[in-house]
N, C-alpha and C positions, 0 to 999 in steps of 0.2 A: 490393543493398548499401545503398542508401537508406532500408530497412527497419529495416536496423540502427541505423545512425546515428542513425535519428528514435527509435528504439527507447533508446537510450544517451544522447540527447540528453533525452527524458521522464524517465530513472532519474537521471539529476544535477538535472533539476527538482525532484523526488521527494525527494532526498537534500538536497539543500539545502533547501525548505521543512520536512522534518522536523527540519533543525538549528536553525534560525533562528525555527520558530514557537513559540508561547509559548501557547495554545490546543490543548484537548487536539482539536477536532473538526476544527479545522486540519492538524494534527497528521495525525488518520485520512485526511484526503480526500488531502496526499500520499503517506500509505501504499498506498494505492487507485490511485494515479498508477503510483506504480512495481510494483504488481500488472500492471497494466495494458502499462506498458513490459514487463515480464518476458514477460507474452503472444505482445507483441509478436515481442520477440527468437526466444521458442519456434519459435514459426509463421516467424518469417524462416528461422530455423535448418533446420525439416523442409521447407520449400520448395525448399532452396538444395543440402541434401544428397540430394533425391532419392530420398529412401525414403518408405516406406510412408505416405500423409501422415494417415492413423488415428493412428499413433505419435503425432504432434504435439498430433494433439487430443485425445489421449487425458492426455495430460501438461496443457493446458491447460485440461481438464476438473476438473483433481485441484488444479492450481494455484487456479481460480476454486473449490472447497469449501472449500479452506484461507480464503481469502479471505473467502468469509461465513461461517464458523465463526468468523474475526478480528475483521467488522465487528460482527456479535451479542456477544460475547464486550466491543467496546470502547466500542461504542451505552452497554454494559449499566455497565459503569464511569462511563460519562462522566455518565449518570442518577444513579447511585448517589451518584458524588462533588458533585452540582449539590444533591442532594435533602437531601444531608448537611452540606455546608459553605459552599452557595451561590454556588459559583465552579466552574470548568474552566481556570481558567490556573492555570500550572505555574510560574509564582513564586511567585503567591498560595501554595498547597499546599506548597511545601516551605516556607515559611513558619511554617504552620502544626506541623509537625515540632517547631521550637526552643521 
């Protein structure tokens, strides 16, 4: 049960640093947080029920590919957008929009 909680407790860390940060690499590291919570919760879950515990890792194998398909995919943004307009904050940028 502790597993969850710390688990659910990591994903409101996660979910609150992505609302409140204004930095897009900020931003990634609590995406990565609550990757990481999700893990968690996984593995509590196939622990808890009993079953097969391959199933579980097999699910957190597929979660952690999404994961660095995410963090390649936002490394490569966050490059693109520094090398072009010279900033990563996300005031700055919708700024630049008007």
């Amino acid at each position: 049960m502790s597993y969850i909680i710390l688990s659910l407790a990591l994903f409101t860390i996660g979910v609150y640093g992505v609302l409140s940060s204004k930095h897009l690499l900020k931003i990634f590291l609590f995406l990565e947080v609550m990757t990481a919570a999700a893990n968690m919760l996984i593995a509590a879950f196939a622990a808890y029920q009993k079953i097969n515990p391959v199933f579980g890792q097999v699910f957190i194998v597929a979660v952690w590919a999404v994961s660095i398909a995410n963090a390649v995919v936002f490394v490569a943004l966050a490059v693109y957008l520094w090398k072009k307009y010279g900033t990563v904050n996300i005031d700055a940028l919708r700024e630049l929009r008007h």
